[in-house]
N, C-alpha and C positions, 0 to 999 in steps of 0.2 A: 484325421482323414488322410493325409499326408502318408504317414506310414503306414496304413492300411494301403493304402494306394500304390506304392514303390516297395512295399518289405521294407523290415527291418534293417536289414545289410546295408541299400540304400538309404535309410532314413539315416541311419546312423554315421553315413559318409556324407550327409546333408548336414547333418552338425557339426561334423568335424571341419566342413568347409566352413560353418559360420562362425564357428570356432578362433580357425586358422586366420581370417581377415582381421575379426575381431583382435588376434594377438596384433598382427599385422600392424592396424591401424593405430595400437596403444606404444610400438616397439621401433617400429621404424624412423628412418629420420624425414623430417618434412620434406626433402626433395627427390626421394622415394618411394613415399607414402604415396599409395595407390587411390582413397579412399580422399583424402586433404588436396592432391594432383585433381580430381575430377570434381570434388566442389568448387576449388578455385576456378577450373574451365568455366565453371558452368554460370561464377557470379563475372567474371570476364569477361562471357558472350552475353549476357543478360545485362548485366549494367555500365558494361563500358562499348558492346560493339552494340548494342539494344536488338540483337535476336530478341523474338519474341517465341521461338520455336526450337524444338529440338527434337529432331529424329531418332529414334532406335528403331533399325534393323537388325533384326536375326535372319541368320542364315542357318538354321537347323528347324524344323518343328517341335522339337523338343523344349524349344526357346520361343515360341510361338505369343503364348501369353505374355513372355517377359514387358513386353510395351504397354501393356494395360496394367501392371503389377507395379510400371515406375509411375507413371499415370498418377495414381493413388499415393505412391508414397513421396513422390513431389508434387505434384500441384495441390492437393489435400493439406500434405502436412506442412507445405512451405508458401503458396502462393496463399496470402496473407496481407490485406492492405494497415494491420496495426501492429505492434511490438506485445512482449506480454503485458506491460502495465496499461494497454490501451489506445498508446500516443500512435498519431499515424506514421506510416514511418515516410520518408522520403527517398525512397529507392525501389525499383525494382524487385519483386523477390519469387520469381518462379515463371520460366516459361510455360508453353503449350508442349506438351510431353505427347508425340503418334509414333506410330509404328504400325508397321506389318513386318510378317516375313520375305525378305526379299524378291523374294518370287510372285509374292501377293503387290508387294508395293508396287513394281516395274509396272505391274499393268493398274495401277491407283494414281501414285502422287508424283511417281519418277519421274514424269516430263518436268513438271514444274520445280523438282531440284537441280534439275540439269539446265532446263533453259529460262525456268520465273528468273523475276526479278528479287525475290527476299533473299537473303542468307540464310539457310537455317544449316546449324550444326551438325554431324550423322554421326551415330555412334555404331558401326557396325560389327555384329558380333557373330564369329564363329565357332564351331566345336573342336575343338583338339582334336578329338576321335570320332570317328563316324559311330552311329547306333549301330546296335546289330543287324540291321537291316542291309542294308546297301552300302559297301564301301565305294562302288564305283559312282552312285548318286551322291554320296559327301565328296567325293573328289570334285564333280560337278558344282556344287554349289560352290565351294571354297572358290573353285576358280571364278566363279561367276561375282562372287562378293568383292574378290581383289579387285577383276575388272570393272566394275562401278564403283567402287572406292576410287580405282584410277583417275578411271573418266570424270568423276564430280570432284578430284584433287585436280587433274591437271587441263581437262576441257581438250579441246582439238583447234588448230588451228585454221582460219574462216577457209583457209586454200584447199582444205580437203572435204569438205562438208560442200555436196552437192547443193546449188540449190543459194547458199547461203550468201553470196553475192549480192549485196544492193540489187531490185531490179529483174535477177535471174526470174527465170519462171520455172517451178518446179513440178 
């Protein structure tokens, strides 16, 4: 369906990419390695910070599904309360995997990464290259993704945020 759906040319640069990680991940050295880097994150924020969540944002449409495609291949294939021989295990082993498109999310769950109380992780992802579409619209998003990456890295300080004063009435 895949290749009926993108051509061949495309399909065939879809394998090469799977390809390419694939060598990636067998070749590289562990402090490197792109693939062994984001598993470690991910048992870091899961069993030692106890995230219980992890965001993925895309910022392209094109990438739109990717948050329900990791959905399925972590919480399905990892979030598991036994080991294979059975034993249960004692650790953690898979967050809550959401997303939207950044666009989508700001007006969904963005308050509550900015000012809830949980931590959850953000994995935000942009395109290289705009679609053929709109290059002045990927300019827009890229900038838009940096700036909420900022803001949910470095927050604002209470002196400029109306309002936010003990008391103030806004």
């Amino acid at each position: 369906m895949l290749a009926i759906g993108i051509g061949k040319e495309k399909f065939e640069k879809f394998l090469q990419g799977g390809q390419d990680i694939d060598t990636h991940f067998v070749e590289a050295p562990l402090d490197r390695n792109i693939p062994v880097l984001m598993a470690m994150l991910g048992i870091w924020y899961r069993d030692f910070w106890g995230c219980a969540a992890h965001a993925v944002i895309p910022y392209d449409e094109r990438m739109a599904r990717f948050p329900a495609y990791l959905q399925q291949l972590e919480m399905e294939s990892n979030g598991k309360s036994v080991d294979l021989s059975g034993t249960r295990v004692g650790y953690e082993t898979a967050p809550v995997v959401f997303g939207e498109p950044g666009t989508n999310g700001q007006h969904a769950f963005f308050q509550m990464l900015h000012q809830g109380t949980t931590i959850v992780p953000i994995d935000f992802l942009v395109a290289a290259r705009p679609s053929d579409a709109d290059a002045a619209h990927h300019n827009l998003l890229f900038a838009n993704c940096l700036a909420q990456s900022q803001a949910l890295m470095q927050g604002r300080p209470i002196e400029v945020v109306p309002g936010a004063i003990k008391g103030a009435k806004t």
